[in-house]
C-alpha positions as a printed Julia matrix, in Angstrom:
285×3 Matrix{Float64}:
   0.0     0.0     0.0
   2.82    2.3     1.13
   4.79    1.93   -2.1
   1.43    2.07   -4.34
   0.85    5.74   -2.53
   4.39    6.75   -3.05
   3.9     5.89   -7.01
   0.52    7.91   -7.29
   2.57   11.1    -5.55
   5.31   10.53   -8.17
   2.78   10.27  -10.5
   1.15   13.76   -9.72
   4.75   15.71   -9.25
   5.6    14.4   -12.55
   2.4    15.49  -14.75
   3.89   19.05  -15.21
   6.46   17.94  -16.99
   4.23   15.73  -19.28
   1.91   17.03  -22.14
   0.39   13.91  -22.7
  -1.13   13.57  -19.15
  -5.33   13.31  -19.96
  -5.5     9.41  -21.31
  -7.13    8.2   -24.44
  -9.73    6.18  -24.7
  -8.56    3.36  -26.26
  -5.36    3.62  -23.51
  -8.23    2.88  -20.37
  -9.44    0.39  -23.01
  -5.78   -1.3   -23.21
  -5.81   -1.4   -19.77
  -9.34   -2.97  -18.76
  -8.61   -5.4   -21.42
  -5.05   -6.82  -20.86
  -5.84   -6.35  -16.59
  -8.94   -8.26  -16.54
  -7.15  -11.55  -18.74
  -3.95  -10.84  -16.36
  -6.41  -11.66  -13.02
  -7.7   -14.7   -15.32
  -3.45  -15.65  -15.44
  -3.25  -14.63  -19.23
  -0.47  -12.17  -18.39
  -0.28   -8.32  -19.06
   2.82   -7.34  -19.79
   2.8    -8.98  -24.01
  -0.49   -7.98  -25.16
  -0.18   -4.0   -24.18
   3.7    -4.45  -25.71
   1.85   -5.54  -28.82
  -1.27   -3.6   -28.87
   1.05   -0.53  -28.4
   2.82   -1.37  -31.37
  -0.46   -2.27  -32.87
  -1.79    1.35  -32.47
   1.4     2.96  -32.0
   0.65    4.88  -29.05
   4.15    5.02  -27.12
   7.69    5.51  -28.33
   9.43    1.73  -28.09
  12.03    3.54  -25.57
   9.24    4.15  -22.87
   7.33    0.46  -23.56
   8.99   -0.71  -20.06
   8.74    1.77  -18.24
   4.94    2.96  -19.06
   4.04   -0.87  -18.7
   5.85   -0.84  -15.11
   3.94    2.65  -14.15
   0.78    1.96  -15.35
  -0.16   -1.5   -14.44
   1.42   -1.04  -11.29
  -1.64   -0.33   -9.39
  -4.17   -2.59  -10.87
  -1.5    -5.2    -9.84
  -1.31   -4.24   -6.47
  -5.38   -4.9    -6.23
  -4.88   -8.09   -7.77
  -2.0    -9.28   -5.23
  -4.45   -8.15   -2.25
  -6.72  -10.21   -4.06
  -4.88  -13.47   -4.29
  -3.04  -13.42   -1.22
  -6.26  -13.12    0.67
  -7.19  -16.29   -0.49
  -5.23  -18.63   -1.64
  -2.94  -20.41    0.88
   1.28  -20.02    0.8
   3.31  -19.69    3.57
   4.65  -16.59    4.51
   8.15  -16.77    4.53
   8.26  -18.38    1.06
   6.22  -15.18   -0.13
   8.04  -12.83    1.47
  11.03  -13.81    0.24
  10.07  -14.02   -3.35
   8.59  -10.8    -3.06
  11.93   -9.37   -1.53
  14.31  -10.93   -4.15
  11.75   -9.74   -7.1
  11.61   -5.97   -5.92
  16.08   -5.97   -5.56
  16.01   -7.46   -8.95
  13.72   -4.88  -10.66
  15.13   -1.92   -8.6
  18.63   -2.71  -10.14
  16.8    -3.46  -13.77
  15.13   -0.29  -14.1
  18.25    1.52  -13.33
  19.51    0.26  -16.44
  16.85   -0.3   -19.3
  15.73    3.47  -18.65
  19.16    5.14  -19.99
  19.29    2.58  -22.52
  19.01    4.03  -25.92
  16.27    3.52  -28.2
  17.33    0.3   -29.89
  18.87   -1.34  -27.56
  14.87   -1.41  -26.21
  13.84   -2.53  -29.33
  16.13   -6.05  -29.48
  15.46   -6.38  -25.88
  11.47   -6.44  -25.95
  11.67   -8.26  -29.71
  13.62  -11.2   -27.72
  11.09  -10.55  -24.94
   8.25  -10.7   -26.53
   9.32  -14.08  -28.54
   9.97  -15.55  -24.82
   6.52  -14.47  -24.03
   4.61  -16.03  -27.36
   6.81  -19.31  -26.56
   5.16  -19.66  -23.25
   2.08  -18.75  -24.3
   2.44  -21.82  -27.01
   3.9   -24.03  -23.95
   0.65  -23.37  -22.12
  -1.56  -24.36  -24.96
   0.41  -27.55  -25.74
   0.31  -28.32  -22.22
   3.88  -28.58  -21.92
   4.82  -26.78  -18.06
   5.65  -29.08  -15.24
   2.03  -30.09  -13.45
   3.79  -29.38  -10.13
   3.22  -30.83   -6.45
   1.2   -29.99   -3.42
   3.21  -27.97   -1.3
   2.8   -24.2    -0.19
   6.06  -23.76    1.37
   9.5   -24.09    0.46
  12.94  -25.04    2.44
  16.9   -25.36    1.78
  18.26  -25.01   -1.13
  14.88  -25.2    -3.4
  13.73  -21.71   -1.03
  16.98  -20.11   -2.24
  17.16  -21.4    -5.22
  13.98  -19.96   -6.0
  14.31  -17.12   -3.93
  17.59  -16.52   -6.67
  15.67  -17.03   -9.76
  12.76  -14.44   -8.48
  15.54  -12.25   -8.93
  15.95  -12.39  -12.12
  12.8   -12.89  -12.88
  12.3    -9.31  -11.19
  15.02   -7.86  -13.27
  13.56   -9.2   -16.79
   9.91   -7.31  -15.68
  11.59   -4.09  -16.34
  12.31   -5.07  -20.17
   8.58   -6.41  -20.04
   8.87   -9.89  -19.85
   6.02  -11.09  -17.92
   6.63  -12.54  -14.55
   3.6   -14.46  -14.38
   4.22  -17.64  -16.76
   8.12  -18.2   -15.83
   7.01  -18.02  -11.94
   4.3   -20.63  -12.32
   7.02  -22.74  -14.4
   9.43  -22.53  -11.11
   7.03  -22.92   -8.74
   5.59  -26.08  -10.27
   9.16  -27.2   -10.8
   9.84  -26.78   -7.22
   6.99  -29.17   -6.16
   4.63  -26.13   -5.32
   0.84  -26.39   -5.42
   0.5   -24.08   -8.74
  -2.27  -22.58   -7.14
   0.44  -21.38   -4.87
   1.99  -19.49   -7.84
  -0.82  -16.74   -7.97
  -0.47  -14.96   -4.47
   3.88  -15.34   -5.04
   3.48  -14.18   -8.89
   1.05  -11.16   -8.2
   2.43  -10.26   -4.92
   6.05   -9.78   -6.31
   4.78   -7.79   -9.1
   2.44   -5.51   -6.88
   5.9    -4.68   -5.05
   8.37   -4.48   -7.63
   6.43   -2.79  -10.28
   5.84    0.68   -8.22
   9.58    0.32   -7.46
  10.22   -0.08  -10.91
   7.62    3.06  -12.05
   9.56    4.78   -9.4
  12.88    4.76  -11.18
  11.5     4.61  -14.71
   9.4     8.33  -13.5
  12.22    9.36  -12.24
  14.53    9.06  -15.68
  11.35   10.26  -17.18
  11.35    7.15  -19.28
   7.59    6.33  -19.66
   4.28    8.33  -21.5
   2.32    9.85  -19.23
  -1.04    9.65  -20.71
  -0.57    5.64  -21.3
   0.33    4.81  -17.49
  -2.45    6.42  -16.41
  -5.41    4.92  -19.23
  -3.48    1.34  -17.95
  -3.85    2.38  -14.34
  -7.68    4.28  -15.28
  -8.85    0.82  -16.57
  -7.31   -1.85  -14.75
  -8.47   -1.45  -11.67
 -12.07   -1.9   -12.39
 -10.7    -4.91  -15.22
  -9.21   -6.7   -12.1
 -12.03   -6.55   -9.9
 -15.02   -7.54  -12.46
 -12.46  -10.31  -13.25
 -11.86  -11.41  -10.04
 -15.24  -11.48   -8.37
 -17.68  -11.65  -11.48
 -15.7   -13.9   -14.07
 -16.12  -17.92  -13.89
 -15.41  -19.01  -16.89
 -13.89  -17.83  -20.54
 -12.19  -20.17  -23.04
  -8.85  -18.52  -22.31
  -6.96  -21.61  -24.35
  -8.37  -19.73  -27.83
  -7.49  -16.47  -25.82
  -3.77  -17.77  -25.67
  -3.51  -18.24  -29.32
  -4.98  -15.17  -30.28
  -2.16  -13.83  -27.6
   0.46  -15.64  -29.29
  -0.23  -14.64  -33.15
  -0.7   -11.21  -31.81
   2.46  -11.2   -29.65
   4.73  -12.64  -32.52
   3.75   -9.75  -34.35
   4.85   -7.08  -31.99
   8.21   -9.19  -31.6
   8.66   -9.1   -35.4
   7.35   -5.14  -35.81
  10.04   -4.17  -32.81
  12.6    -6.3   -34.37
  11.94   -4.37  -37.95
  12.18   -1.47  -36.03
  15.81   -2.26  -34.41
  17.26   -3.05  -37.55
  15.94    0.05  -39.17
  18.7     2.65  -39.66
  16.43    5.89  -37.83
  19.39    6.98  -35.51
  17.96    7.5   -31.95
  18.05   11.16  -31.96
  15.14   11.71  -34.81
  12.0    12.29  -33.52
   9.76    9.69  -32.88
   6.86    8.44  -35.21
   3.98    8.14  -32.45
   1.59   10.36  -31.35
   1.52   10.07  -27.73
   5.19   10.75  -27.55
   5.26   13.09  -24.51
């Protein structure tokens, strides 16, 4: 709660500098959508990367940090959500959550001075992580996992180590959700046990992240807050009014849709636009 309040002051010193501040509609669209499938475990992270690109609404530089900003909050509802009621011990959680927020604190320090294509090759190879989980989920190829809900020895800090990095990689936007249900499961964890670890170490790490990314200026304004404006009320219609969807055709859709951002950013890397011209999109602040 404490970091989600620090991130909403940040937030409101920072509009002056931004021109872009009021949202567009289809940006509290983005956000509704790709929040309310993230509560579901779809993941948010690869379909706003991709419906960005799609519409071209942010400059490929700010991608991470405007996904770290603006879905910040909406996670942090989820994560209250899910640790509420599903079952994980709380030493296990807490540590994840610790190693997750050092790992994105030291990330964002570095993707937000990196230039322009160095972005682009990052979320490309991102983004072609993402679709091959996505197809891994369909195919029904990730470890079924065990029963436990707590961890011990060297699986705890083994895990505890790869939360890390996982919490690093969030800052380029690669989705912490499917890689932490993979190590969970190969642990011998309940995967049910996954949700409150996966959503409570993004609800931490992320405003940590936005922190950094605000303060390098490194994100668009008027995205973060249409992601922020329409998740919240996509997690909590997902989470409380939502039984059922067919989210296996949802995954492929994800994954055609995600290969082409990873292709489109990819194009865009190997394009010879030096960083310094100005950017093509609209909502460039």
């Amino acid at each position: 709660m404490v970091v989600g309040l620090t991130l909403v002051a940040a937030l409101v010193l920072a509009m002056p500098r931004h021109r872009d501040g009021l949202p567009k509609a289809v940006e509290v669209v983005i956000g509704f959508g790709t929040n309310f499938f993230d509560t579901l475990g779809i993941g948010s992270f690869a379909p706003t990367v991709s419906l960005f690109k799609l519409f071209k609404l942010v400059p490929d530089e700010r991608i991470p940090g405007t996904l770290n900003v603006g879905h910040a909050l909406p996670t942090v509802v989820e994560a209250g959500i899910f640790i509420a009621i599903v079952m994980v011990d709380p030493k296990t959680l807490v540590l994840f959550i610790l190693a997750a927020i050092a790992g994105a604190w030291l990330g964002a320090g570095v993707v937000a001075k990196w230039p322009r294509r160095f972005v682009q090759i990052g979320m490309g190879a991102a983004l072609l992580v993402a679709a091959t989980l996505f197809l891994m989920s369909n195919l029904h190829l990730f470890p079924a996992g065990g029963t436990a809900v707590a961890l011990e020895g060297g699986r705890l800090w083994f895990g505890v180590a790869v939360n890390f990095c996982l919490g690093a990689l969030m800052t380029l936007g690669i989705g912490l959700y499917a890689p932490c249900l993979i190590l969970v499961s190969l642990l011998g964890m309940n995967p049910l046990a996954a949700f409150p670890i996966m959503t409570g170490s993004c609800a931490f790490l992320m405003p940590v992240a936005g922190l950094r990314f605000i303060r390098f200026d490194a994100f668009s304004m008027s995205a973060a807050l249409g992601l922020t404006i329409g998740g919240i009320p996509g997690v909590l219609i997902a989470a409380f009014f939502v039984k059922s969807l067919p989210l296996v055709a949802v995954r492929w859709l994800v994954v055609i849709v995600v290969i082409y951002a990873a292709v489109a950013m990819l194009r865009s890397a190997a394009s010879k636009v030096p960083d310094s011209e100005p950017t093509e999109y609209a909502a460039s602040p």
